[in-house]
DOMI-794234 format. One line per 3 residues: for each residue x, y, z of C-alpha. Coordinates in nm, 3 decimals. Layout:
N
X Y Z  ...
This chain:
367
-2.915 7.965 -1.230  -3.143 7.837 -0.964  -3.106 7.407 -0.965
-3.429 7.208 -0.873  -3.371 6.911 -0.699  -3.715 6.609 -0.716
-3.712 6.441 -0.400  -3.876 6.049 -0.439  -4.217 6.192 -0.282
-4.202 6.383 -0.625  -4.102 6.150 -0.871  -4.385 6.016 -1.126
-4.627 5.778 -0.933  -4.528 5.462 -1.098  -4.134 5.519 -1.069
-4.239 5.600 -0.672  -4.362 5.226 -0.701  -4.129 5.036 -0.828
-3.822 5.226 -0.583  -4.040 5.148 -0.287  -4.085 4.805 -0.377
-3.720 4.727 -0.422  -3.641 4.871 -0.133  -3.897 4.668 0.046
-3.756 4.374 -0.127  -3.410 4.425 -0.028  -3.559 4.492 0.360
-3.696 4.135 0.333  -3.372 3.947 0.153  -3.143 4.102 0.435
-3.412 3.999 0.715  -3.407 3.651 0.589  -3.031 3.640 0.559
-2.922 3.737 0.886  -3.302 3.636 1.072  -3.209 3.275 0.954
-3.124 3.001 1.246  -3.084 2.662 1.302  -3.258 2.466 1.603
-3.103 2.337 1.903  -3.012 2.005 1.915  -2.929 1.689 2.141
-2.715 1.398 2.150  -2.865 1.068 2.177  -2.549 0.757 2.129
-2.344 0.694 2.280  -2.457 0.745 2.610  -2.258 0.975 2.860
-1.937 0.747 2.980  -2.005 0.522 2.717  -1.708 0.284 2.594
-1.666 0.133 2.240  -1.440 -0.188 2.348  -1.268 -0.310 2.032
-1.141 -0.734 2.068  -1.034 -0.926 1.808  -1.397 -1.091 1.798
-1.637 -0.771 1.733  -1.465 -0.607 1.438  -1.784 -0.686 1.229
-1.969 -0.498 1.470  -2.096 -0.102 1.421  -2.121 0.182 1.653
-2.455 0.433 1.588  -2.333 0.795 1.650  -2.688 0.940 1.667
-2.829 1.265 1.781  -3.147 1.516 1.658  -3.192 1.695 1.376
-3.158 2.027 1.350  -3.422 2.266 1.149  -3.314 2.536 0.893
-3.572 2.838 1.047  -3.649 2.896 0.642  -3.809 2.564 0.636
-3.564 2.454 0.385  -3.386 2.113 0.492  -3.025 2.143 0.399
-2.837 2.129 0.740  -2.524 1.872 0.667  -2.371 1.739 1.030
-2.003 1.625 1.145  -1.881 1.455 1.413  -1.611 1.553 1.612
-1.418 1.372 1.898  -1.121 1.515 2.071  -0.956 1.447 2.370
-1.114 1.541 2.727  -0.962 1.868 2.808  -0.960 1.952 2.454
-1.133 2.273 2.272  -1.199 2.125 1.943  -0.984 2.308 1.750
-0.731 2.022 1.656  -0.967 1.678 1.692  -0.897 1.317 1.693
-1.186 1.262 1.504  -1.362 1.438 1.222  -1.609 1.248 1.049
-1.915 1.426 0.827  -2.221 1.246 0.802  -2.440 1.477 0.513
-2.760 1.502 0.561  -2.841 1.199 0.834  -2.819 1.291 1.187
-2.607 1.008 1.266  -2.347 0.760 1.137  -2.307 0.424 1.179
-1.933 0.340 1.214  -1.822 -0.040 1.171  -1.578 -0.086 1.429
-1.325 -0.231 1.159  -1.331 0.106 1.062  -1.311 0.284 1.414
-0.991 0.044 1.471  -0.776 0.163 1.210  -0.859 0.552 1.304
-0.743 0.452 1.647  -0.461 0.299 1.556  -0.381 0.584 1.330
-0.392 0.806 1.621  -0.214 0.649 1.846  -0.520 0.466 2.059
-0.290 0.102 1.978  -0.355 -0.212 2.143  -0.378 -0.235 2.510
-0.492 0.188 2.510  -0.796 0.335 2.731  -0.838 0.686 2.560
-1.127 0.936 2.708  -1.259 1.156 2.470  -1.511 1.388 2.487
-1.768 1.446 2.115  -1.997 1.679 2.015  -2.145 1.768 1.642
-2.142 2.051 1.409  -2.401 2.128 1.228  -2.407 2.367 0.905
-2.657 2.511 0.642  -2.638 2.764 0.416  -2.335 2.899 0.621
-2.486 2.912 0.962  -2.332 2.703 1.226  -2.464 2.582 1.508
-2.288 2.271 1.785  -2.483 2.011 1.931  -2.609 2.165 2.320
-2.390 1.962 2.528  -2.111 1.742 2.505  -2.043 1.414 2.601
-1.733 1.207 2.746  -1.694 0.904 2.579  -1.390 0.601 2.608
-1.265 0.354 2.358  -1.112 0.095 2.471  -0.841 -0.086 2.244
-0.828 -0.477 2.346  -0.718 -0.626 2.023  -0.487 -0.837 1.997
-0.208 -0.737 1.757  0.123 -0.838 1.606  0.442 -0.692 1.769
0.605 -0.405 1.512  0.801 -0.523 1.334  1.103 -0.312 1.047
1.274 -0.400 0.756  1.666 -0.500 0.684  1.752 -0.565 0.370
1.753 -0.426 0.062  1.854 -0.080 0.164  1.684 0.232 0.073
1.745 0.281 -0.251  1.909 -0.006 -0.324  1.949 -0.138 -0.728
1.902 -0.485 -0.802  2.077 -0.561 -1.121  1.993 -0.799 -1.381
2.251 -0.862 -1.609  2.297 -1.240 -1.847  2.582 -1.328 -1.625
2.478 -1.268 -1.293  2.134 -1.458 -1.299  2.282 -1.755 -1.093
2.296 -1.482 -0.801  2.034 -1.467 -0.565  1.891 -1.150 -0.352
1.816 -1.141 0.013  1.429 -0.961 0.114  1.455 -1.000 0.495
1.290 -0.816 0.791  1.255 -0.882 1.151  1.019 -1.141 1.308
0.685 -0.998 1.383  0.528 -1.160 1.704  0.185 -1.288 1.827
0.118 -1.205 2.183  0.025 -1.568 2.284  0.355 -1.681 2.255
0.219 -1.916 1.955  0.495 -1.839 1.677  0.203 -1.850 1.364
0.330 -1.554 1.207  0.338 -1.603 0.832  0.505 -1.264 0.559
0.413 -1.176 0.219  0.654 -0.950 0.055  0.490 -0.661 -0.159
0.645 -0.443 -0.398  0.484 -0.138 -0.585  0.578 0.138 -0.842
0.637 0.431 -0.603  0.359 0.650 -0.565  0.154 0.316 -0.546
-0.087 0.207 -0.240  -0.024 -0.115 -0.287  -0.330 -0.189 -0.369
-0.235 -0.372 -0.697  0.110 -0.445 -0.683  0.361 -0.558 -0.888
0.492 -0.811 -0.701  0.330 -1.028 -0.433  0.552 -1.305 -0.330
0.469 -1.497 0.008  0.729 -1.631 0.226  0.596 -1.841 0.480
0.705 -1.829 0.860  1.010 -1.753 0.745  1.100 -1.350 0.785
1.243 -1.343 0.461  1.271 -1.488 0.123  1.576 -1.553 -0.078
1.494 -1.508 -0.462  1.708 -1.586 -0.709  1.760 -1.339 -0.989
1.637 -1.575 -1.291  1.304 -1.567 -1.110  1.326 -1.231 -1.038
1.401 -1.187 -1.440  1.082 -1.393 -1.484  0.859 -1.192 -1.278
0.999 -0.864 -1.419  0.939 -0.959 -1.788  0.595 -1.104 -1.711
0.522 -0.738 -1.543  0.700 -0.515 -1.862  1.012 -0.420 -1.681
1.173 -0.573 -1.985  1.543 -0.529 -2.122  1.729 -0.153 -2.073
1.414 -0.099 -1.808  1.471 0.053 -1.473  1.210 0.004 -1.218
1.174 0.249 -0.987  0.992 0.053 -0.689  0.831 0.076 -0.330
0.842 -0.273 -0.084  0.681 -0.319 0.271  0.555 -0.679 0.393
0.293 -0.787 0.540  0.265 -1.022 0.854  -0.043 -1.206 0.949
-0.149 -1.463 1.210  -0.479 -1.563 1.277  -0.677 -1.326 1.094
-0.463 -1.026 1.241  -0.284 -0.882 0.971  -0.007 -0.601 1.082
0.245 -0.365 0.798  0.592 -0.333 0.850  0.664 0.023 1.035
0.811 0.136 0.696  0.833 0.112 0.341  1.160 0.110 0.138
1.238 0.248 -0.226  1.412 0.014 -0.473  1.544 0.013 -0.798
1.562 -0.293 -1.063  1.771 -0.267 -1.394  1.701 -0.560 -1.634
2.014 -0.552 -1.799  1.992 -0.924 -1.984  1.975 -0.881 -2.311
1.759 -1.247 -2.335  1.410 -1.345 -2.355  1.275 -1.550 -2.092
1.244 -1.822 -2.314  1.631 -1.830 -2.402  1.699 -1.832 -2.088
1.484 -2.142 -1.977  1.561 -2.326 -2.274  1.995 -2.301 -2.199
1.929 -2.357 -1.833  1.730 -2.684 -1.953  2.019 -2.839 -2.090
2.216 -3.104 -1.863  2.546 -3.318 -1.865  2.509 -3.724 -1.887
2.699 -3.895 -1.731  2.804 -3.689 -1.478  3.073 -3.798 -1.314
3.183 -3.869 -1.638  3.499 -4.046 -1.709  3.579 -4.051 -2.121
3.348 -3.849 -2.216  2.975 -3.623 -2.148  2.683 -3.547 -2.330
2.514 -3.247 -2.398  2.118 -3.315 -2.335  1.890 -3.017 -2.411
1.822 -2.810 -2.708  2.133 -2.666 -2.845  2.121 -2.469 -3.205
2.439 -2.474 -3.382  2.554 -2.118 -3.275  2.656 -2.170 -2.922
2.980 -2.187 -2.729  3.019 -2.442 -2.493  3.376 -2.389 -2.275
3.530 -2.592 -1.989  3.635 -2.452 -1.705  3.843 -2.527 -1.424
3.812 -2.448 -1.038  4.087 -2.169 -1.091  3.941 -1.994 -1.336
4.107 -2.090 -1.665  3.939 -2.211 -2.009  4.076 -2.560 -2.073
3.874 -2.600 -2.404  3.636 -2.440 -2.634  3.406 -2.651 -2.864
3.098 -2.486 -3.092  2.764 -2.702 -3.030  2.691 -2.895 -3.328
2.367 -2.937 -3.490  2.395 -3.348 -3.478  2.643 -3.447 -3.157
2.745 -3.237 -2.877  3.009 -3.471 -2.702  3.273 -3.349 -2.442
3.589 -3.551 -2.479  3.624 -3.493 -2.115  3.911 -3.792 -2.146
4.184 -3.511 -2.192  4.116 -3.318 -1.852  4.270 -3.438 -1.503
4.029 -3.556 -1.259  3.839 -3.290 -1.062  3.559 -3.016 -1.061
3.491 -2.857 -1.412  3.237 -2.566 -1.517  3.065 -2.628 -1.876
2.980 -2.312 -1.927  2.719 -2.229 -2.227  2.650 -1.940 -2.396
2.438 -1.863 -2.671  2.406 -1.429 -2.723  2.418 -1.264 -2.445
2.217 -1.518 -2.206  2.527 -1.730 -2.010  2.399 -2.056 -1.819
2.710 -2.267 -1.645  2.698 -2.649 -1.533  2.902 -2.827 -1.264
3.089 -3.115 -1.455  3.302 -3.405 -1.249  3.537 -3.626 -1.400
3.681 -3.925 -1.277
């Protein structure tokens, strides 16, 4: 059998049409795809040679990064523009700087801002660093760079705090809370950080977070003074946990740095350190302040010492002497809570009172 084959010079008029048109169509799609161009552009600021000088007195200053615009040949405005610096020498492919601006051809940086990249990249206090920019623009996935290039320096001159690192706790370190330990105290310390005019005005703020935090909003905020390091005791540091829900059978899992400043420099500690508190006590707050309320009258006391405070019925008051054994045991009463102190030789006593699990001891002389 003979086959016929209709070329598209044959087909029906109005199917001939409508092929020829769509091919037309896709002619003109694919023209404006790859026909489409962005315009050359120029750098205006900074200057050639240019230097941003960052002192401790211009930080509220800003920097314009400017250049032209470049045009989208479809007429369409949607070229987007970055900002790239990298060191003289360097291709580009691994910058110092990367900054997009959208739409604007140009950025205005505060030099805050420009400080803490530098110092992020090793430009630190003291630092010339030449460094050559250019900018990238991009629309609709066409790329096109700025003409030329341009070197540019910053200059670091601010006056910073020396580094300074952190001793004690130890990473990962546990600071337990337990009813008969809360006389104890715990050690934050770190090493002095220094101003460079010899002027010792250095003042630390100890910050803890839950790990993962930025600090940010931390949990604990506790200022020390001049001193590098703060000596808490562990009732307070009961206090603060309650207050902040690490409550009883908790354990905080926590992240601490400190913070130096001196006349409006402010400067981190070089690292950050994980800690761990367990609140053990098995006492309110409120227990706790009312049995460390209590005190001994007189005191030296010769026949006998009083009790002052608010004592229910329930607690155990002991007597203690300096080697360790329990030279009486008396229940507080409801209406007298007298120590016939009379029956013990002269010397240093412990009263030690304990109502539950919350313990608080008192130093008792007699004559």
């Amino acid at each position: 059998m003979k086959k016929t084959f209709t070329t598209i010079s044959r087909l029906p008029n109005n199917l001939n049409k409508v092929l020829t048109l769509l091919f037309l169509s896709t002619l003109i799609s694919l023209s404006n795809l790859y026909g489409q161009t962005l315009s050359p552009f120029n750098l205006l600021t900074p200057l050639q040679n240019d230097t941003i000088l960052l002192t401790s007195t211009n930080l509220n200053d800003s920097v314009l990064l400017s250049w032209d615009p470049s045009k989208n040949s479809n007429g369409v405005d949607t070229t987007t523009y970055t900002f790239v610096l990298d060191t003289v020498g360097g291709d580009f492919s691994n910058p110092r700087f990367d900054l997009p601006s959208g739409m604007s051809p140009g950025i205005k940086l505060p030099k805050k801002f420009i400080l803490q990249l530098a110092n992020q990249r090793g430009i630190t206090s003291g630092v010339l660093f030449a460094g050559i920019w250019r900018v990238k623009a991009q629309s609709k996935g066409i790329v096109r760079y700025s003409e030329s290039t341009r070197k540019i320096f910053i200059r670091n001159s601010v006056i910073t705090l020396s580094p300074f690192n952190l001793l004690t706790p130890l990473q990962n370190d546990t600071i337990l809370l337990t009813s008969t330990n809360l006389n104890d105290s715990v050690l934050l310390s770190w090493t002095p950080s220094k101003h460079p005019n010899g002027v010792d005005t250095t003042t630390y703020t100890f910050v803890l977070d839950t790990v993962g935090g930025d600090f940010s909003n931390p949990r604990f905020d506790l200022p020390s003074g001049m001193s590098p390091g703060i000596k808490l005791p562990k009732k307070l540091i009961l206090q603060l946990a309650n207050q902040r829900g690490i409550t009883s059978g908790v354990l905080f899992a926590g992240i601490w740095r400190v913070k130096a400043q001196s006349k409006g420099i402010v400067r981190y500690s070089e690292s950050t350190r994980n800690i761990f508190i367990r609140n053990s006590v098995i006492t309110s707050v409120e227990e706790l302040t009312r049995l460390d309320a209590i005190n001994l009258y007189p005191n030296p006391a010769k026949e006998e010492a009083v009790l002052v405070g608010l004592i229910p019925h329930k607690d155990v008051i002991s007597i203690i002497g300096v080697t360790g054994k329990t030279e009486a045991v008396f229940t507080a009463s409801q209406t007298s809570n007298t120590l016939p102190v009379s029956i013990l030789k002269s010397g240093i006593y412990f009263v030690k009172i304990q109502s539950g699990e919350a313990v608080v001891v008192k130093k008792l002389f007699v004559q």
